[in-house]
BADRENSE-739099 format. One record per residue: residue in one letter; x, y, z of N, C-alpha, C in turn. Coordinates in steps of 0.001 Angstrom, whole numbers. Atoms other than C-alpha are relative to their C-alpha. Last residue first. Example, Ala and Ser with C-alpha at 12.3 -4.5 7.8 and 13.67 -1.06 7.14 Angstrom:
// residues 2
+------+---------+---------+---------+---------+----------+---------+---------+---------+---------+
! rest !  n_east ! n_north !    n_up ! ca_east ! ca_north !   ca_up !  c_east ! c_north !    c_up !
+------+---------+---------+---------+---------+----------+---------+---------+---------+---------+
!    s !    -820 !   -1190 !     -60 !   13670 !    -1060 !    7140 !    -770 !    1090 !     730 !
!    a !     890 !   -1190 !       0 !   12300 !    -4500 !    7800 !     900 !    1200 !       0 !
+------+---------+---------+---------+---------+----------+---------+---------+---------+---------+
END
This chain:
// residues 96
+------+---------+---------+---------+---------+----------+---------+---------+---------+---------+
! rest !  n_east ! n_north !    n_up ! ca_east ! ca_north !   ca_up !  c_east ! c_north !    c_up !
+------+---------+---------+---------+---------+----------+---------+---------+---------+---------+
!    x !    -338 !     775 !    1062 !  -43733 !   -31926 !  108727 !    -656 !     215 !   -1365 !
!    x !   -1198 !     -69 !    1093 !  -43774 !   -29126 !  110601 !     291 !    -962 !   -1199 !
!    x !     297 !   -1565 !    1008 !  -46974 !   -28975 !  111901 !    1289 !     224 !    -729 !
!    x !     881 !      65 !    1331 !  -46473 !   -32542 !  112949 !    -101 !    1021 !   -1209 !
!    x !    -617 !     583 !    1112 !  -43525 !   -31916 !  114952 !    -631 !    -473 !    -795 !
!    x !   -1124 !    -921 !    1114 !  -45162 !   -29106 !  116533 !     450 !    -810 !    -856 !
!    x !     834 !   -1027 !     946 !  -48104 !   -31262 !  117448 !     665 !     665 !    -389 !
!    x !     527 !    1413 !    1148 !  -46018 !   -34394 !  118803 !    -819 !    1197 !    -847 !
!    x !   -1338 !     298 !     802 !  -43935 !   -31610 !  120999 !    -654 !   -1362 !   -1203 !
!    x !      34 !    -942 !     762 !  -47429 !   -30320 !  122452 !    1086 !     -78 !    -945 !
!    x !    1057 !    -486 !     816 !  -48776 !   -33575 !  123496 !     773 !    1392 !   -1014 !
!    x !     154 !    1310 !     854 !  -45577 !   -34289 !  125102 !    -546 !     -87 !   -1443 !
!    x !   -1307 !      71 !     837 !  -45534 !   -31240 !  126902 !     700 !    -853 !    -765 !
!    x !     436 !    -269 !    1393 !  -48704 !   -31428 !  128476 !    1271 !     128 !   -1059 !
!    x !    1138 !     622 !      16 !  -48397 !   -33042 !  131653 !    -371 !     -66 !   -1801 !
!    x !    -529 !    1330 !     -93 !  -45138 !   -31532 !  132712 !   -1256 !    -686 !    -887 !
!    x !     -28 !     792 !    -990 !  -47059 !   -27892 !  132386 !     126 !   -1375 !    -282 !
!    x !    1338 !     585 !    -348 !  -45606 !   -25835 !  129897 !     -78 !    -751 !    1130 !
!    x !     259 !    -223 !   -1748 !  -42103 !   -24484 !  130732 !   -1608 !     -63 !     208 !
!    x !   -1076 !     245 !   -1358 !  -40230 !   -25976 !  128205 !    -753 !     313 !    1515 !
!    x !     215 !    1355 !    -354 !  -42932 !   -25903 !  125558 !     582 !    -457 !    1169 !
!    x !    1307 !      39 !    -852 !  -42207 !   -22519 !  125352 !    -542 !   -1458 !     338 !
!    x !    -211 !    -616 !   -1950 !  -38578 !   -22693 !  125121 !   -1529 !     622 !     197 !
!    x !    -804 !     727 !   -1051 !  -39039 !   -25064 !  121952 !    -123 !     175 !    1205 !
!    x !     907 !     974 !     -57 !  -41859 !   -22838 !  119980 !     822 !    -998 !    1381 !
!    x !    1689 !    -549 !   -1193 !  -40062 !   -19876 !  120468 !    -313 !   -1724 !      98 !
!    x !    -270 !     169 !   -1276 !  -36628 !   -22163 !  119218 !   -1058 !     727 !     957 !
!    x !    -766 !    1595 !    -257 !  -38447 !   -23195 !  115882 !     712 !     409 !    1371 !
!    x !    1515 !     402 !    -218 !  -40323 !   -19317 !  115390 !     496 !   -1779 !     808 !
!    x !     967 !     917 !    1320 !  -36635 !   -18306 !  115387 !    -980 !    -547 !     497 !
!    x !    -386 !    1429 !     200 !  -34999 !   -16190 !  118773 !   -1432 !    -466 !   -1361 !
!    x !    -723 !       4 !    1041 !  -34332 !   -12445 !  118977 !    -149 !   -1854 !    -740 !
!    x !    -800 !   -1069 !    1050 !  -35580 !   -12367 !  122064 !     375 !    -461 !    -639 !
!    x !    -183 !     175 !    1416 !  -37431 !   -15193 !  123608 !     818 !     917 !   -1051 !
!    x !     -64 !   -1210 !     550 !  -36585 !   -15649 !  126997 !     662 !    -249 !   -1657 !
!    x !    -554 !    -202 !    1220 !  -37790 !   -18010 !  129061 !     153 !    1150 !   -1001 !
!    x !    -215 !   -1151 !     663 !  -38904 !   -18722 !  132552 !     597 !    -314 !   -1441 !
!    x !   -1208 !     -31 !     367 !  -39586 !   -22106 !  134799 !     -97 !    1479 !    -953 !
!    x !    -823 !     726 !     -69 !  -42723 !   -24631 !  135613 !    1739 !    1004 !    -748 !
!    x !    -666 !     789 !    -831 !  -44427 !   -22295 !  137250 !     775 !    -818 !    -120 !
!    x !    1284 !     487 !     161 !  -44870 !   -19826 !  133869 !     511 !    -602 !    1712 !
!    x !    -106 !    1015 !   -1327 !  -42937 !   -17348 !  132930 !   -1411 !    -648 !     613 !
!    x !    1900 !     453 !    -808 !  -42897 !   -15621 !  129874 !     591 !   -1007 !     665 !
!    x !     385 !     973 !    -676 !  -40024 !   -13266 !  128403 !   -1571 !    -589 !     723 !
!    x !   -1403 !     -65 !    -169 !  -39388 !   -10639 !  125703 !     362 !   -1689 !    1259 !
!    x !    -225 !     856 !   -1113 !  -43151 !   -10230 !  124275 !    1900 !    -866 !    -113 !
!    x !     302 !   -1121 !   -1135 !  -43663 !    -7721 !  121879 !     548 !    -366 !    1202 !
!    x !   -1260 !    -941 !     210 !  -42463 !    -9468 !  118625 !     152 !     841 !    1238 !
!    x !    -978 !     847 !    -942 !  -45006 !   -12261 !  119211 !    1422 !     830 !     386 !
!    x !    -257 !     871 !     424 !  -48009 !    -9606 !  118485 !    1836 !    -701 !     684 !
!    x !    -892 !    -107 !     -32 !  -50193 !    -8047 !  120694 !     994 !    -857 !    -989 !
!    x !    -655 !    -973 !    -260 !  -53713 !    -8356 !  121592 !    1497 !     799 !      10 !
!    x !    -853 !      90 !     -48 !  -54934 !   -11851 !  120244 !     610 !    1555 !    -150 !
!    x !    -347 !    -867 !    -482 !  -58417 !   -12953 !  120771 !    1534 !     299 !     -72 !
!    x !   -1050 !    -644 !   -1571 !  -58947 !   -16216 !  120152 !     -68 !    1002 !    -500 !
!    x !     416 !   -1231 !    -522 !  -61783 !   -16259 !  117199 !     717 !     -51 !    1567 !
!    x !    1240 !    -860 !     837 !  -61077 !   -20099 !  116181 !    -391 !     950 !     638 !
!    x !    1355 !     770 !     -77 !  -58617 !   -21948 !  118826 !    -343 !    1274 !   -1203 !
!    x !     948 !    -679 !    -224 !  -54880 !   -20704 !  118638 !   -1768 !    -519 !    -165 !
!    x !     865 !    -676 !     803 !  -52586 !   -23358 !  117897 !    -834 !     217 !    1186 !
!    x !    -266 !     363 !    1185 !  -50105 !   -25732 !  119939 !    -171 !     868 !   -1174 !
!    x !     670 !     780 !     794 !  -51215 !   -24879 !  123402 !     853 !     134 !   -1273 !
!    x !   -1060 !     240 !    1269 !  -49577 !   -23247 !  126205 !    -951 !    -900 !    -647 !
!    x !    -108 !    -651 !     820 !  -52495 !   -22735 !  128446 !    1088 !     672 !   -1166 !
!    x !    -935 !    -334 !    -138 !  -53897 !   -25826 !  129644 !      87 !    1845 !    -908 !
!    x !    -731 !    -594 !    1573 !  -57293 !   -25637 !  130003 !    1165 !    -330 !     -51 !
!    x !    -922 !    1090 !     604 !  -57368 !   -27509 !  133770 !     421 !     316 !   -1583 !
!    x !    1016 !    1536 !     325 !  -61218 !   -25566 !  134719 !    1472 !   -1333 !    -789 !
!    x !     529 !     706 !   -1102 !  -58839 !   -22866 !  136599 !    -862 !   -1124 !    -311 !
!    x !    1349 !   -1198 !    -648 !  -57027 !   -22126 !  133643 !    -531 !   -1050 !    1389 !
!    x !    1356 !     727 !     560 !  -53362 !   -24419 !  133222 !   -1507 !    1024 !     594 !
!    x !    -216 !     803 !     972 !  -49990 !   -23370 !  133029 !   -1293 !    -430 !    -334 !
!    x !     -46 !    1185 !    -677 !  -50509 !   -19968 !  135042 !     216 !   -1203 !   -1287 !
!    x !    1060 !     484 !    -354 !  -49277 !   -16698 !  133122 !     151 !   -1775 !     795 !
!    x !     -98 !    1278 !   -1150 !  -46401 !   -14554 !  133326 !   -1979 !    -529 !    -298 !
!    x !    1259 !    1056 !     437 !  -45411 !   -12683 !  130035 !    -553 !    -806 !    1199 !
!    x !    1166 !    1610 !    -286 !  -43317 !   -10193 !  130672 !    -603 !    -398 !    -129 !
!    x !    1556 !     104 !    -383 !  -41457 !    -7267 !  129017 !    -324 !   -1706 !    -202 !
!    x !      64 !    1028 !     348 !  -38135 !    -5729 !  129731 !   -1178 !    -254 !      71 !
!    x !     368 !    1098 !    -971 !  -37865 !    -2161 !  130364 !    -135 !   -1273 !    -737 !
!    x !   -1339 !     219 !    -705 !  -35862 !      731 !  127996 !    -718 !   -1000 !    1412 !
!    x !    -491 !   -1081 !    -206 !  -39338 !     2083 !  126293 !    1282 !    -457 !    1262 !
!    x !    -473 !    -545 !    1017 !  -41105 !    -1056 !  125009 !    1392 !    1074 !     251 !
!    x !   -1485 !    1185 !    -387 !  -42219 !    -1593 !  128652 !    1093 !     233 !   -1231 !
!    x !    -578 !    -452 !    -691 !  -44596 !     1225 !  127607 !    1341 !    -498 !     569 !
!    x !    -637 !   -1403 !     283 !  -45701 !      -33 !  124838 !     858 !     321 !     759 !
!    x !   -1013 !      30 !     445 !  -46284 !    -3345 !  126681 !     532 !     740 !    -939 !
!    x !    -455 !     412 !    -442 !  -48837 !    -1781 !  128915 !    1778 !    -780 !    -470 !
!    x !    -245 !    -927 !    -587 !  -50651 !      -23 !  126546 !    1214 !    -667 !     858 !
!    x !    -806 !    -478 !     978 !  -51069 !    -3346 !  124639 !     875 !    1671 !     539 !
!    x !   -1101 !     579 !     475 !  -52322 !    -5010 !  127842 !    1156 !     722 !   -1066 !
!    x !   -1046 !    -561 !    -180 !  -54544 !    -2220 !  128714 !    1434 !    -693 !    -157 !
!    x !    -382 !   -1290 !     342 !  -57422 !    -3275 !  126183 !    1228 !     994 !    1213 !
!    x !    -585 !      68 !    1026 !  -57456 !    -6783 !  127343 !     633 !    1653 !    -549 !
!    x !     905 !     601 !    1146 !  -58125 !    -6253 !  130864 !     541 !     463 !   -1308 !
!    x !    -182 !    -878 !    1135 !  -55622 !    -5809 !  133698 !    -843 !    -544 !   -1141 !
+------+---------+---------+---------+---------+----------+---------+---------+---------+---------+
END
């Protein structure tokens, strides 16, 4: 599905379905892709309000209704083992 049917896509879910998020934890060159912050000119088709759950391999989560402080938490949760360290030393920076 390419960028431009994503948003179509969770419209539609919008309408009495639940809407997913599934991606891998890491791109095929090891990216991870939970990260901390957005890089300079990401791309960003949707906003956080759209998305209901994301699953990853390491596990599911569901964000409804939940504060920028528990998103951030139960995504970190199901980053990949590897990186989840890294990414809990960068939230608790950005907060401080």
């Amino acid at each position: 599905m390419g960028i431009g049917a994503v948003p179509d896509a969770i419209l539609a879910a919008l309408k009495g379905h639940h809407r997913f998020g599934a991606l891998s934890s890491h791109t095929q060159k090891g990216v991870p892709r939970v990260v901390p912050i957005l890089r300079p000119g990401a791309g960003v088709v949707t906003t956080r309000a759209h998305v209901q759950f994301v699953v990853t391999k390491n596990g599911a989560v569901d964000l409804y209704g939940k504060t920028l402080s528990e998103r951030a938490e139960l995504l970190m949760s199901i980053a990949h083992p590897d990186d989840q360290e890294s990414l809990e030393r960068a939230w608790h920076e950005a907060r401080a």
